[in-house]
C-alpha positions in Angstrom: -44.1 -108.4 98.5 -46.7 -108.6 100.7 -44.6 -110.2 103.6 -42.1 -108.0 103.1 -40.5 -106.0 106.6 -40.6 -102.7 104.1 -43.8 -102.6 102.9 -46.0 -99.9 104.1 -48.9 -101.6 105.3 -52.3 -99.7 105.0 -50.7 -96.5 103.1 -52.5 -96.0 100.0 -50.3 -94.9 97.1 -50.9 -91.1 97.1 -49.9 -91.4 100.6 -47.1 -93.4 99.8 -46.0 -91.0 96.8 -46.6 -87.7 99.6 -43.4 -89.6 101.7 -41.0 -90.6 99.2 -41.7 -86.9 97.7 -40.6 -85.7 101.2 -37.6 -87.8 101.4 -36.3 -86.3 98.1 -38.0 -88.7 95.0 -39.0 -86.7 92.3 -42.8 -88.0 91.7 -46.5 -87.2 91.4 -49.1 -88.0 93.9 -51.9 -89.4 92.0 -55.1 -88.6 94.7 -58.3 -87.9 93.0 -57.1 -84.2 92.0 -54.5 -85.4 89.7 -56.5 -88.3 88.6 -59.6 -86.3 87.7 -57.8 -83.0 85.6 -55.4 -86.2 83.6 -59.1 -87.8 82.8 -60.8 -88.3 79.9 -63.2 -85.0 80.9 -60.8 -82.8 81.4 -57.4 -83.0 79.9 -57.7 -86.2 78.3 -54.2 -87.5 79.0 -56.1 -90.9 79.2 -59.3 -92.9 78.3 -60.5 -93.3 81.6 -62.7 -90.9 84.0 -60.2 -90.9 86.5 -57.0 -91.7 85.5 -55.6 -95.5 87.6 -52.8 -94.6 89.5 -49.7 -95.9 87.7 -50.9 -94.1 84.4 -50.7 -91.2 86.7 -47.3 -91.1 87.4 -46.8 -92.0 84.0 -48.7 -89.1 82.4 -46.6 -86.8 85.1 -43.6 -87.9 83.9 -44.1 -87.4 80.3 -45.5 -83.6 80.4 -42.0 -83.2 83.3 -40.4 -84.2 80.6 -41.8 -82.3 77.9 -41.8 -79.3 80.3 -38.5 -79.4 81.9 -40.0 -79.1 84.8 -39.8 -81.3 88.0 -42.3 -84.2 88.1 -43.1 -83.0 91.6 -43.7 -79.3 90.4 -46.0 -80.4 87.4 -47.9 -82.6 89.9 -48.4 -79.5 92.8 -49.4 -77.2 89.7 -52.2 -79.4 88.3 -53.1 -80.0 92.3 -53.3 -76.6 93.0 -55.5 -75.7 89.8 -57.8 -78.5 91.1 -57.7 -78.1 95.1 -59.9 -76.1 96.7 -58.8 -73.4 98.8 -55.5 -73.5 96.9 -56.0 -72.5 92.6 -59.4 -73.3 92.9 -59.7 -73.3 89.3 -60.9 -76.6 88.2 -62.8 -77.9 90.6 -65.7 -80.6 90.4 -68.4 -78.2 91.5 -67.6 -75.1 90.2 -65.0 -75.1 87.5 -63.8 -71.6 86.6 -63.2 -72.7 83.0 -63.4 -68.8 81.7 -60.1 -67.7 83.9 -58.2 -71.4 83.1 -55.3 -70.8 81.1 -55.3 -74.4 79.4 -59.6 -74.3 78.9 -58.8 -74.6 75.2 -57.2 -78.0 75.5 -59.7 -79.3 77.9 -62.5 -81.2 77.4 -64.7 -80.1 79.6 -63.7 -76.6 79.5 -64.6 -76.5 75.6 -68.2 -77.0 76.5 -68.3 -73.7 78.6 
């Protein structure tokens, strides 16, 4: 609802996600980290480069689930492989697909 006294007005929705994940909701924040790994070049959870943002929290939920892990926790562990300065593992410059324990079931790490 665009008119709407609740809405938060110029958050984007990885910004939005970061608050309601501090308040308590158990969710991914789909920035271009998440979006990029769940891509059709790297993990291929989806057909498209960078993942839209409600297939995002989708995908998140569904490997949670399969995990038993915490939506949150999935999303901060596929972050922090991406993120640089954090896992620093697969990032867009310098991916360190030799040391990434999923490389086998990554696209882009198969052609390393």
């Amino acid at each position: 609802m665009p008119k709407s006294k609740d809405k938060m007005a110029q958050m984007g929705e990885a910004l939005v996600a970061e608050y309601l994940r501090n308040v308590g909701y158990d969710i991914a924040k789909p920035d271009r980290h998440i979006r990029r790994i769940l891509g059709s070049e790297y993990l291929g959870c989806s057909k498209h480069k960078y993942v839209p943002v409600y297939e995002a929290f989708s995908i998140v939920d569904e490997i949670a689930k399969e995990s038993g892990l915490p939506a949150a926790q999935v999303d901060y562990i596929l972050w922090s492989y991406c993120a640089k300065g954090y896992g620093n593992v697969c990032t867009v410059r310098n991916p360190h697909c030799g040391i990434c324990v999923v490389s086998k079931s990554c696209i882009n790490g198969k052609e390393h």
